[in-house]
ROTOR-766463 format. One record per atom (N, C-alpha, C, O): x, y, z. Coordinates in pm, whole numbers, plus 50000, padded with zeros to 5 digits. Example, Ala and Ser with C-alpha at 12.3 -4.5 7.8 and 13.67 -1.06 7.14 Angstrom:
<zadrens>
513194943150780/512304955050780/513204967050780/514244966850846/512854977550708/513674989450714/512905000350787/513415011450804/
</zadrens>
This chain:
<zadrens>
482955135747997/482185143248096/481535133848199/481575137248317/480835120748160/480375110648244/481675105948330/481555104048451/482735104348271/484035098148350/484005106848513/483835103548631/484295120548431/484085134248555/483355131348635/483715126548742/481695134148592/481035135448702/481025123348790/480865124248912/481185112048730/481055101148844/482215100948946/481965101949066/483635099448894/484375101448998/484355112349109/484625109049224/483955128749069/483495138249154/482915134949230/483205138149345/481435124349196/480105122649303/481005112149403/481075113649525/481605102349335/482195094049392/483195091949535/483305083649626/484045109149480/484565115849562/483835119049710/484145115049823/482895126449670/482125136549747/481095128849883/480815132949996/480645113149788/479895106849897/480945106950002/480945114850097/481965096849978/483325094950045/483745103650130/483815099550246/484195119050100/484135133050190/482785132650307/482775131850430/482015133150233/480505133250341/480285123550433/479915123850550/480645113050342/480065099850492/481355100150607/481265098650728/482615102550524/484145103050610/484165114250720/484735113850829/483515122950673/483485133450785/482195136750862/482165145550947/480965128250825/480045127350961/480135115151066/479445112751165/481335107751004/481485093651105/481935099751201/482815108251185/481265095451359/482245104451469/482305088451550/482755089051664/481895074451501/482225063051595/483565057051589/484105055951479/484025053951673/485325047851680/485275027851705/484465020851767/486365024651635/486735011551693/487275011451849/487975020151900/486664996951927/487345000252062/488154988952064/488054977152031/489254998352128/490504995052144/490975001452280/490385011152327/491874996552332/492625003252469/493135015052449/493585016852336/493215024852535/493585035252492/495185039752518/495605050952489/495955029752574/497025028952556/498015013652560/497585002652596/499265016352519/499485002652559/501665005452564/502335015652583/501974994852543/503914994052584/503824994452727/502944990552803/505375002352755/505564999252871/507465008552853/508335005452772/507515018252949/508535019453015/509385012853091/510605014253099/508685005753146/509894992253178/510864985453094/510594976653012/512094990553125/513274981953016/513054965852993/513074961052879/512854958653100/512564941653151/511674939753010/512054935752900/509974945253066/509394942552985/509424945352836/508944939152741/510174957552847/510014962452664/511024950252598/510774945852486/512124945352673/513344936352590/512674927152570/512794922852455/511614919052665/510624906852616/510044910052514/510124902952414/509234922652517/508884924452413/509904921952246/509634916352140/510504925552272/511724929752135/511964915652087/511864912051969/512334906652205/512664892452174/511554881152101/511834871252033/510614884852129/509284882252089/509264886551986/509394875751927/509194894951894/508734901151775/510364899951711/510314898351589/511614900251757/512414891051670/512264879651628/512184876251510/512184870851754/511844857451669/510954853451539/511084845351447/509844864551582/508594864551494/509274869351335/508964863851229/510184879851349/510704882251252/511454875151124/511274877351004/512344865851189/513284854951182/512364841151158/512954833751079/511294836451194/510844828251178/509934830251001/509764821750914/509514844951007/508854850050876/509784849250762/509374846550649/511204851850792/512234854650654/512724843750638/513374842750534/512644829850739/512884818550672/511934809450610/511994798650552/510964818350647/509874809650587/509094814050427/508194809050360/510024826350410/510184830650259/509594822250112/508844826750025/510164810250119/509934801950025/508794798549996/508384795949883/507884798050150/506484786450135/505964797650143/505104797850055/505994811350221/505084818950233/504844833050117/505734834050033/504064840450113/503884854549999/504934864650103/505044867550222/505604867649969/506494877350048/505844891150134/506314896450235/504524894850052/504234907050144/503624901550299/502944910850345/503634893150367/503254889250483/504644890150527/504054895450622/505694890250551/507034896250561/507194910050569/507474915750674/507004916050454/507274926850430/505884939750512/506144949650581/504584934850474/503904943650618/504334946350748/504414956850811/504744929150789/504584926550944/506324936150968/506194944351059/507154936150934/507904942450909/507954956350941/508344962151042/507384961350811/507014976950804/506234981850962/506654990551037/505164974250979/504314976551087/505414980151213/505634991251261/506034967551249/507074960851351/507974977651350/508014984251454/508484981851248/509374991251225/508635006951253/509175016951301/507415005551212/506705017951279/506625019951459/506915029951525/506125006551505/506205004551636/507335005451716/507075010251826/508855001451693/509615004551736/509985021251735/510435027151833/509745026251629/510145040551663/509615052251724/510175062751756/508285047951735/506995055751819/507515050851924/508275058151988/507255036751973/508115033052148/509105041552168/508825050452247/510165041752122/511535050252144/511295066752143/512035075252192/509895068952063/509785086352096/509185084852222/509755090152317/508305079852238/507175077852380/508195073152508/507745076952616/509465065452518/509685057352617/511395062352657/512015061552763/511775067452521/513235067152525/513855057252532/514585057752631/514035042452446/514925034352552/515255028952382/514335025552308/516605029052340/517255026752264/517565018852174/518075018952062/516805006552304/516884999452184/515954993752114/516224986252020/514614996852153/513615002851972/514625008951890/514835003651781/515435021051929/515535027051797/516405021051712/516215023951594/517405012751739/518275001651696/517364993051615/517444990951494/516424988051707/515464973551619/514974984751506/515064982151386/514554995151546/513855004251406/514615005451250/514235005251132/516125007151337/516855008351190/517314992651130/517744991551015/517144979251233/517744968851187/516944966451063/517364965750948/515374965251122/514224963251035/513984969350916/513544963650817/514334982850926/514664989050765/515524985250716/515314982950597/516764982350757/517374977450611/517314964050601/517894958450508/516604956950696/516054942650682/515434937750580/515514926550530/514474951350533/513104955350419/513734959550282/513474956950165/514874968350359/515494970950197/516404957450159/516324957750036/516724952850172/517384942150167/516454928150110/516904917950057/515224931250137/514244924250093/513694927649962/513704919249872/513134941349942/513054940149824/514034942449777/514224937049887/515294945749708/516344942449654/516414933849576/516304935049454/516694919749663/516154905049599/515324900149559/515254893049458/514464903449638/513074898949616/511794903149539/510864895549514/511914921149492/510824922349482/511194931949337/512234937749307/510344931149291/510764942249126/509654956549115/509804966649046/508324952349228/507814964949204/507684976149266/507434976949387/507904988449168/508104996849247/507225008749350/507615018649413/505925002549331/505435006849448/505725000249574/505235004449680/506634988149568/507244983249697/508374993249754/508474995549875/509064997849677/510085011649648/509635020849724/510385023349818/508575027349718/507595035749740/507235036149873/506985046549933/507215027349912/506575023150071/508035027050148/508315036250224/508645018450106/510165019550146/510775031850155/511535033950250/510545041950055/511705055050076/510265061050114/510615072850107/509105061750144/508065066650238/508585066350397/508645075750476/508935051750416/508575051250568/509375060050638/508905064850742/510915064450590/511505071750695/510905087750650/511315096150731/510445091050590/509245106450590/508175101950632/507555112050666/507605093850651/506635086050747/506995093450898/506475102450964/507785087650908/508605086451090/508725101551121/508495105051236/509165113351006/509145123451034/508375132451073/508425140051169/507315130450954/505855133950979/505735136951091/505935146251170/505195122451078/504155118751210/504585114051305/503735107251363/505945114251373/506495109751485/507195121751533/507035125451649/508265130651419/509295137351503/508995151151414/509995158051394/507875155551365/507955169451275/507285180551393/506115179451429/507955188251431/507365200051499/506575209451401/505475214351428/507205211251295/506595223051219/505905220851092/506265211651019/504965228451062/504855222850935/505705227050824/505365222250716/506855235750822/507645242350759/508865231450722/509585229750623/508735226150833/509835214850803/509515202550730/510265192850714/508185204150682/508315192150606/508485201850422/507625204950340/509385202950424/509605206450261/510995202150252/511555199750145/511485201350355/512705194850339/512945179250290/513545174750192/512085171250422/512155159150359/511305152650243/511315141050201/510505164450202/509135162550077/510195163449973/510155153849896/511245173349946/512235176349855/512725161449850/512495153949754/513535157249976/514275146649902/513475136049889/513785128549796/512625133249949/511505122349886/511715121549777/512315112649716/511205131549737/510485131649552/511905132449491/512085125349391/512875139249530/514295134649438/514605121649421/515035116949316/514325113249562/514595097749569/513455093149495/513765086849393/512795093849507/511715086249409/511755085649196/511485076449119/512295103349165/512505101849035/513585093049010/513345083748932/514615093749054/515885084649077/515705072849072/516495066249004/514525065349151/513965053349134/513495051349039/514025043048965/512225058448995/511795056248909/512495053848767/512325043648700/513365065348731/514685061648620/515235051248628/515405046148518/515815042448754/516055035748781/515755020948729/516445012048678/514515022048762/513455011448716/513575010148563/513424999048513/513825019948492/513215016548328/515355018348271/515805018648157/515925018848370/517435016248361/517835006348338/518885005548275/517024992648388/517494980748371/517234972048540/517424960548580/516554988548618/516304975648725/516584976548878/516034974148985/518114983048811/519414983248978/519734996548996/520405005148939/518984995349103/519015010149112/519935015849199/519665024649281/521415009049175/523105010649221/523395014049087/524425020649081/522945012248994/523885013348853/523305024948823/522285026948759/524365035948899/524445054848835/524415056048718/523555062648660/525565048648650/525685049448553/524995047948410/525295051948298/523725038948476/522545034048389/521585045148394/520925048848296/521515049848501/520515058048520/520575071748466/519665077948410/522175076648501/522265090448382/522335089248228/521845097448149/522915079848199/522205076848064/520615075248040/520265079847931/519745070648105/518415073348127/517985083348082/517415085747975/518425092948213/518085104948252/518795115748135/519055127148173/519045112748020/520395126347974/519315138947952/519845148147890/518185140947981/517825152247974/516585156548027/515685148747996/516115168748114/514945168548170/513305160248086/512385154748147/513405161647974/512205160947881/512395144347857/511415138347813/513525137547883/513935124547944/513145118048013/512325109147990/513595125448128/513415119948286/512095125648292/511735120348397/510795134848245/509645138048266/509285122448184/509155112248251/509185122248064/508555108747999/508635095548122/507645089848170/509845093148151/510275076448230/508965083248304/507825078848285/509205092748379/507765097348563/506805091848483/506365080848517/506315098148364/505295096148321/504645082048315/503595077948366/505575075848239/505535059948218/505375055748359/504265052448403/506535055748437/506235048048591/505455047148646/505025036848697/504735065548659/503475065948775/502345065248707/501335070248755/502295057448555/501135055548511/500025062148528/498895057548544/500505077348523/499465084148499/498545087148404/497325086248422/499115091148295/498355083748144/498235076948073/497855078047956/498585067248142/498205054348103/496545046548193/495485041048164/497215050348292/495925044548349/494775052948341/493665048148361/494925064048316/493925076348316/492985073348219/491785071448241/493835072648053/493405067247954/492595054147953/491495053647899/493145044248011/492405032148071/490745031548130/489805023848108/490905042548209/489955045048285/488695055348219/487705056348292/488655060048138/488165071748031/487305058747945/486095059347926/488335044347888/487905040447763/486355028947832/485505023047766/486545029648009/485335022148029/483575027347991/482455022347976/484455043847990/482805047047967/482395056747844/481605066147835/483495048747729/483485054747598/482645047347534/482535035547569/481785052747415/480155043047383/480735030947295/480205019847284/482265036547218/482655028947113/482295014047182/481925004947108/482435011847350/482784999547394/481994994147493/482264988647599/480844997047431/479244999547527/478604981347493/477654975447544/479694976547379/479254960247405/479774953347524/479304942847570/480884960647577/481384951147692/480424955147801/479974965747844/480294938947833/479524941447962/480114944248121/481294947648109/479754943948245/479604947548340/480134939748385/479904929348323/480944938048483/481814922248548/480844919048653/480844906848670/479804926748749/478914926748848/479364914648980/478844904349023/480714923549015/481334913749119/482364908549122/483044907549224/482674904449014/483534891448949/484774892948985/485294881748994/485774904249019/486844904049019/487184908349154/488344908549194/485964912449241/486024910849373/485534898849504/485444899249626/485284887849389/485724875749431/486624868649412/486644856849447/487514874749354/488604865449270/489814864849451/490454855049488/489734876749512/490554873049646/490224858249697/491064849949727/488614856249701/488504846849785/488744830149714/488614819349771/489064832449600/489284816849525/490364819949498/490594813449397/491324826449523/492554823849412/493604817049447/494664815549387/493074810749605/494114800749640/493604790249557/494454781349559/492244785549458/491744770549409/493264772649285/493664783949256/493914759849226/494444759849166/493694763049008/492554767349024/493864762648949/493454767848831/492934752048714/492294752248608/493254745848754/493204730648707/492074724748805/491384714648792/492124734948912/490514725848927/489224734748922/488104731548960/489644746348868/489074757348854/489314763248727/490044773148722/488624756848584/489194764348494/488974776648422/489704781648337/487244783348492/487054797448463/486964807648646/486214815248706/487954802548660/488424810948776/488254822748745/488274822448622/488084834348782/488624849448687/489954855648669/490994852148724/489814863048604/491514869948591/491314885748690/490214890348721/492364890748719/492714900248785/491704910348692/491294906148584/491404921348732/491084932448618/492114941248559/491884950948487/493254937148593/494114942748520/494594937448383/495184943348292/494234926348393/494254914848286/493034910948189/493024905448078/491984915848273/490584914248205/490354928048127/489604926748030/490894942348153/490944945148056/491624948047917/490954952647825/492484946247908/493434942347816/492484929547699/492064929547583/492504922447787/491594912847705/489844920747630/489174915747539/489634929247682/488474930247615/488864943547580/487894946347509/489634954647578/489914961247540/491534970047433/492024980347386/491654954647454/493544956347399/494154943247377/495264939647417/493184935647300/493574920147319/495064916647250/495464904947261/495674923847198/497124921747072/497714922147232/498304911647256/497704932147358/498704932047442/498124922647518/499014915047557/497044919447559/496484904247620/497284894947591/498074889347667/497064892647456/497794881247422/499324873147426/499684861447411/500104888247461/501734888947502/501454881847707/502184879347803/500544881647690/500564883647892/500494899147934/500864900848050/500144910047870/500014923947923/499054928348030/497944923048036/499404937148112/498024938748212/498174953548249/499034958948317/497014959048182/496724968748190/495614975448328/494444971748317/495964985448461/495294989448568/494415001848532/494835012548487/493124998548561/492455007748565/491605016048713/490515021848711/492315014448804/492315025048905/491325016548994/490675006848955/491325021749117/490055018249209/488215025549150/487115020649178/488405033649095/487245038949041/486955030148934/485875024548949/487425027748854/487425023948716/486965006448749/486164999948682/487565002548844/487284987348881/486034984948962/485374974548955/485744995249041/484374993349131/483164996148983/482124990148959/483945009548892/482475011748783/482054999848696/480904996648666/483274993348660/483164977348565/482634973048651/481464972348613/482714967548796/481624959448823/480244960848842/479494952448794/479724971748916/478654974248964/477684991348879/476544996248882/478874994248824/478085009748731/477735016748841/478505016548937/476995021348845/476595035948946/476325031849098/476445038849199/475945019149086/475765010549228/476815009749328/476715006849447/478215014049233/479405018849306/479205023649388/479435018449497/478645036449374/478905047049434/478705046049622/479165053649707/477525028549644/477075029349777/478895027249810/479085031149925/479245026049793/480675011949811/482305026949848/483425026349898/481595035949796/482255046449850/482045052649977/482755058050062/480605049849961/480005055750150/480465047850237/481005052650336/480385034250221/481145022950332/482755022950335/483495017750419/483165032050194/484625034950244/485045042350288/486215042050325/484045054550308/483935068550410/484195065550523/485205067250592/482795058650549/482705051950676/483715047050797/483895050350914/484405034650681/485745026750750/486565038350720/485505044550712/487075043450706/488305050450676/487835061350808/488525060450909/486865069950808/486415074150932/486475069251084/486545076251185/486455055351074/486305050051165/487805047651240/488185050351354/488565040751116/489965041151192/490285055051208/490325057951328/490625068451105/491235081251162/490345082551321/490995083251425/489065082751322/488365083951462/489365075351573/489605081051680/489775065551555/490175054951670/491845062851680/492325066851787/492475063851555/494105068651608/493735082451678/493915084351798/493265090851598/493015101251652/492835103351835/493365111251914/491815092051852/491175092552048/492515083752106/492805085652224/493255075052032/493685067052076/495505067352066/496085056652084/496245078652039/497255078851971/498035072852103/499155071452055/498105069952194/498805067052318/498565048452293/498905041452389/498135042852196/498055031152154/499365026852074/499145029451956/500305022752086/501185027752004/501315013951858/501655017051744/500975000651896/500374992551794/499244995251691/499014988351592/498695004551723/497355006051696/497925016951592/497535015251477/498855028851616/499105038951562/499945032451447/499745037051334/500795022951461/501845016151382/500875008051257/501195003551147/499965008351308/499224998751218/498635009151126/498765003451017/498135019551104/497025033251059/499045038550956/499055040250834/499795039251004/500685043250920/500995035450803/501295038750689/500815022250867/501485013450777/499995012950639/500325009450525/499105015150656/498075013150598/498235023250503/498175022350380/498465035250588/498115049550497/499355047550399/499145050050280/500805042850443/501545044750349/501605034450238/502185036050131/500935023250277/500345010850137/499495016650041/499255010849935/498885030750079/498005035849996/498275033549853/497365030249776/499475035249816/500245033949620/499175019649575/498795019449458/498765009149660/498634998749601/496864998649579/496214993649486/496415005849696/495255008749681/494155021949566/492955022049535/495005028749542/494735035349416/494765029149275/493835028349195/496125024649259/496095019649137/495195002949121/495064997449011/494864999249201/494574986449178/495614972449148/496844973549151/495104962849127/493944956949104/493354958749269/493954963249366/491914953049256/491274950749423/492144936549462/492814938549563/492284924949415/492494914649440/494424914749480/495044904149486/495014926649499/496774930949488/496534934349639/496974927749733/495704946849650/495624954749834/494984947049874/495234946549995/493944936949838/492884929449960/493744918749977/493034910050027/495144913249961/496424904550018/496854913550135/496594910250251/497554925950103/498364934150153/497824936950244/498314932050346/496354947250269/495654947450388/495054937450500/494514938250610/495434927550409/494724912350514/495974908550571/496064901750674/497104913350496/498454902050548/498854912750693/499454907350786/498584923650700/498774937650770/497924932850887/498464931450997/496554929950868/495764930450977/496274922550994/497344927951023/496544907151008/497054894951029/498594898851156/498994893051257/498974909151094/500124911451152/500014916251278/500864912751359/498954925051317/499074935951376/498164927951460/498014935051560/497414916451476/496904908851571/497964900051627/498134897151746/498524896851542/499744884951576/500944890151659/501814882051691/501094907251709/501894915151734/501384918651847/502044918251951/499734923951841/498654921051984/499204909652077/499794908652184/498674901351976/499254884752059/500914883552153/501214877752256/501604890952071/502854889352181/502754897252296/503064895752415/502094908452210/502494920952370/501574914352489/501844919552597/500614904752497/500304900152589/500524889452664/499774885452753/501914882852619/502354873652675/503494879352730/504324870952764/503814890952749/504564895952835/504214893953012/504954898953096/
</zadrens>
C-alpha cells in the first residue's frame, strides 16, 4: 500500500507541476532552408559528421553514434515533409538502415530494438498521420514487430533465425511468458515492492550515491576502489546476493531508484521533472517550425524505454550523448 501511494503522489506532483509550466526554452522559431544549394551543404556536413562517428566506433561509446544518428534521421524527414526536396528523404532511409546495421553488430539490447522499430511509427505519428484512426494500423504492426523481437531475443539472439523463434514461440501461453520476461514487468515490479517491504528495513538509504556514479565513472576503478556500482547491481547485492555474486543485475525502475536514495525527499525531484519536461513540450509545441529542435524532443521521447526502467547512470549517457548531438548539428547548420 506504501509502494502505491508513493508512486501515485509521485505521479501527481509530476502531472501538476507539468501542466502549470507555461515557460519555454528560447530558441529560434524556425530554422532549414528551401534552398536546394544550401540544404546539400547542409547534408554534406552532417555526412561527414556521420562517417567520422562510425569510424571512430572503437575509441568512442557506441550510443553517441547511435543518438546523433537517430536525431540526424528525424531531421531529415521533417525537412523533406516541410521542404520537399528528396534528398533528405534518401539520407532518412540511408541513416536507418545505417542504425539497423549498427545494432545488429553491435548492440544486444533490446531496448536499442525498441527505439529502432519505434522510429519509423515515430515518423508516422508525428510527421505524416492525418487521423487519429490511422494510427491502429501502424500500433498493430509495431507491437507484432516487437513480440517477434522480443521471442527473438530469448531465441538465441538473431532475430533472422525464424526458425528459432517459432520454436520459441510454439504456443500463445509461450510467447505471453518470453513478453513477460523481456519487458520485465514482474520482475522489476517485484523489485520495486521489495524496497519498501519491512522484512528489509536494515538496508539503508543510498542518499545520492548512485546519482553520482555518472559523474566518476570515467575514474578507472584502480584508482577508485569504492567507486559505486550501478543500482541495478547494488541491488542484487543487498537484496539477492546468490545472483550478485554470478555478476546479476537486477532494475528497479526510476521510482524505485530516486526512493533508495532520497525516501520521500524524492518526491521534490519529480516536480523539477514536471517542470523540465514542461518546458521542452512548451518550446516544440511554440516552436514546431524549428525543425532541429523538433528532431531532438522525438528522439528523446522515443529513448523513453531507457528512462523508465533505469539505471539513472544508463539514460544520463544517452541524454547527454543526444544533447551533445543536437548542439554539434546546431553547429553545422550555421556554417552554412
Amino acid at each position: 500500500m506504501i509502494c502505491l501511494l508513493y508512486t501515485l503522489l509521485s505521479f501527481l506532483i509530476f502531472l501538476l507541476v507539468y501542466s502549470r509550466t507555461k515557460k519555454t526554452f528560447k530558441i529560434s522559431r524556425s530554422d532549414g532552408s528551401n534552398d536546394i544549394s544550401v540544404n546539400s551543404k547542409i547534408n554534406v556536413f552532417h555526412f561527414l559528421q556521420v562517417i567520422l562517428l562510425v569510424l571512430s566506433l572503437t575509441i568512442l561509446p557506441f550510443y553517441i553514434c547511435f543518438v546523433f544518428i537517430l536525431c540526424l534521421m528525424f531531421y531529415n524527414i521533417i525537412n523533406f515533409k516541410r521542404f520537399g526536396i528528396y534528398s533528405n528523404l534518401l539520407l532518412c532511409l540511408f541513416y536507418y538502415i545505417l542504425l539497423m546495421f549498427m545494432l545488429y553488430f553491435l548492440s544486444d539490447d533490446r531496448r536499442d530494438w525498441l527505439v529502432a522499430i519505434g522510429a519509423p511509427i515515430y515518423i508516422y505519428l508525428f510527421v505524416y498521420m492525418k487521423s487519429v484512426v490511422k494510427i491502429i494500423i501502424p500500433g498493430v504492426l509495431g507491437l507484432l514487430l516487437l513480440i517477434y523481437v522480443s521471442v527473438a531475443f530469448r531465441s538465441g539472439g538473431n532475430i533472422f533465425n525464424i526458425d528459432a523463434v517459432k520454436d520459441r514461440a510454439e504456443s500463445i501461453q509461450s510467447t505471453l511468458v518470453v513478453l513477460e520476461v523481456e519487458t520485465d514487468f514482474s520482475i522489476v515490479y517485484d523489485d520495486y515492492l521489495l524496497l519498501f517491504d519491512d522484512r528489509y528495513s536494515s538496508v539503508d538509504y543510498l542518499y545520492g550515491l548512485t546519482l553520482v556514479k555518472p559523474f566518476i565513472s570515467f575514474i578507472p576503478r584502480e584508482l577508485l576502489p569504492d567507486k559505486p556500482e550501478t543500482s541495478s547491481r547494488l541491488f542484487p547485492k543487498y537484496f539477492n546476493p546468490p545472483f550478485y555474486s554470478v555478476g546479476g543485475s537486477e532494475p528497479v525502475t526510476l521510482f524505485g531508484e530516486l526512493y533508495w536514495n532520497f525516501s520521500y525527499f524524492s518526491l521534490v525531484i519529480y516536480a523539477a521533472l514536471g517542470y523540465l519536461l514542461g518546458l521542452i513540450d512548451n518550446t516544440y509545441l511554440r516552436n514546431k517550425n524549428n525543425l532541429l529542435y523538433s528532431s531532438l524532443v522525438l528522439s528523446l521521447s522515443l529513448t523513453g524505454f531507457h528512462l523508465l526502467r533505469g539505471p539513472i547512470d544508463s539514460f544520463f549517457f544517452i541524454y547527454l550523448w543526444l544533447a551533445l548531438s543536437y548542439y554539434a548539428l546546431k553547429i553545422t547548420q550555421r556554417l552554412r
